[in-house]
C-alpha positions as CSV (number, residue, x, y, z in Angstrom):
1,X,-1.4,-18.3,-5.5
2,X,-4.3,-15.8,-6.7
3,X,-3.8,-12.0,-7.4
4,X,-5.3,-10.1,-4.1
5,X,-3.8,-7.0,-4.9
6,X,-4.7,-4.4,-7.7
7,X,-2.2,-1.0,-7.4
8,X,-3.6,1.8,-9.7
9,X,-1.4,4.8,-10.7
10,X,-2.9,8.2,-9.5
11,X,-2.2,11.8,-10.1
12,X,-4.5,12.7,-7.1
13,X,-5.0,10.5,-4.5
14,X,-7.2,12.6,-2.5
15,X,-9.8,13.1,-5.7
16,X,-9.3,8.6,-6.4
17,X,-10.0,8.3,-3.5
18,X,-13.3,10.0,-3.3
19,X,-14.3,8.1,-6.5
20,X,-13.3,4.6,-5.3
21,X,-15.4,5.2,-1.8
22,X,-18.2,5.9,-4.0
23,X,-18.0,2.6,-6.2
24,X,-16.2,0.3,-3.4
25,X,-18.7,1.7,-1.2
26,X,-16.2,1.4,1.7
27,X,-13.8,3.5,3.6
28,X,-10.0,3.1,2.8
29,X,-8.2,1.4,6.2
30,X,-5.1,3.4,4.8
31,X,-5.5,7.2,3.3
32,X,-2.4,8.5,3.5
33,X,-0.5,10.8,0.9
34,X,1.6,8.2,-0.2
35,X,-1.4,5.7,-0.7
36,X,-5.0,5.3,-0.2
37,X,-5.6,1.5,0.5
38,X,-9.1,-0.4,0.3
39,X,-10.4,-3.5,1.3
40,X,-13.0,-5.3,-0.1
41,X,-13.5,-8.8,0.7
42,X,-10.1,-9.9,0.5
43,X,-9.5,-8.3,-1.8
44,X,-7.2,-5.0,-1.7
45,X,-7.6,-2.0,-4.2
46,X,-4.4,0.2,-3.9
47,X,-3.8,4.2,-5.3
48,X,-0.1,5.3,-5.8
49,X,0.3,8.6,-6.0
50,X,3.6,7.6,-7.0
51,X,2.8,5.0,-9.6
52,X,3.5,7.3,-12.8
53,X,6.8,7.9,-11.4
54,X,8.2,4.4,-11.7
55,X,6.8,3.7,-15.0
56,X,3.2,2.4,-14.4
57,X,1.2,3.2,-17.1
58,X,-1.9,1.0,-15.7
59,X,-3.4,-0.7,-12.7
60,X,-0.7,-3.8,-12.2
61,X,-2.1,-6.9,-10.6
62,X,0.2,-8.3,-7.4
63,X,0.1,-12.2,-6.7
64,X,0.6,-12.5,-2.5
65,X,3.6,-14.9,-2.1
66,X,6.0,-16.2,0.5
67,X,9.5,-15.2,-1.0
68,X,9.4,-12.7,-3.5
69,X,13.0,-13.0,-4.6
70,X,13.0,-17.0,-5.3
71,X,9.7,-16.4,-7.2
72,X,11.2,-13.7,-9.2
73,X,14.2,-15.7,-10.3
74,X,12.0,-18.8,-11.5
75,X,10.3,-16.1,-13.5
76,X,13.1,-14.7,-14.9
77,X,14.5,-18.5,-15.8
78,X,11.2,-19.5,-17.5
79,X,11.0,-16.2,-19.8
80,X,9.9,-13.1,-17.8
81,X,11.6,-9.7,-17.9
82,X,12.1,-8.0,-14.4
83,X,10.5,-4.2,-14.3
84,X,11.2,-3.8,-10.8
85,X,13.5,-5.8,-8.8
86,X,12.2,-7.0,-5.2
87,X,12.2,-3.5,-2.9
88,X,11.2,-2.8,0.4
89,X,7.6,-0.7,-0.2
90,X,6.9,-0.8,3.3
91,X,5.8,-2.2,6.4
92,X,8.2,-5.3,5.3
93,X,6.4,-6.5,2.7
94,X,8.6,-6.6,-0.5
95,X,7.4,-6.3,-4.0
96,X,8.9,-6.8,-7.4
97,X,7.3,-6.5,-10.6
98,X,7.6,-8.7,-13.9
99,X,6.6,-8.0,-17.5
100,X,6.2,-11.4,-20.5
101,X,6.9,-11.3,-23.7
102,X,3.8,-9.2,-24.3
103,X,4.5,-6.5,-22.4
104,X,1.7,-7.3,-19.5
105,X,3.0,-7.1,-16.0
106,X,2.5,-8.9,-13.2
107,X,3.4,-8.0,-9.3
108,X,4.6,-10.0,-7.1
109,X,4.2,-9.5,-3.0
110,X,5.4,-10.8,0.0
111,X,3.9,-9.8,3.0
């Protein structure tokens, strides 16, 4: 399991998303107004325009797994605190979000 996903919270996605092509130096293969998606690698760089909303206050870093749900609930036994329960974003995939004892988050995707 390795983190291959990075989300950021945006305001603009349009404006982000100028700024990323610059650094990233590659077109997004999603730019929609719901969220511009990058590639690099294999790695993916991710703007939500929605982010703010639903309480992300920073980029949140998504670990790609194969059942979200049964991942979150051995988190939640060994100590973590769910921030987002597993929810369809799309496509199928399912994400859910968990925060330690520290207050750091972690993602968690199945694709």
């Amino acid at each position: 399991m390795s983190i291959k996903t990075i989300i950021f919270p945006v305001r603009d996605p349009a404006a982000a998303g100028a700024l990323y092509r610059a650094v990233l130096g590659v077109e997004p293969y999603v730019d929609e107004p719901y969220y511009v998606g990058f590639r690099v690698g294999d790695q993916e760089i991710g703007l939500d325009p929605n982010g703010h909303h639903h309480g992300m206050t920073g980029p949140v870093g998504y670990c790609h797994v194969d059942d979200v749900r049964a991942i979150l609930h051995t988190a939640v036994a060994a100590g973590w605190h769910t921030r987002q329960d597993a929810k369809d974003v799309g496509a199928g995939r399912l994400a859910a979000v968990v925060e330690d004892l520290n207050g750091n988050v972690l993602g968690l995707l199945q694709r």
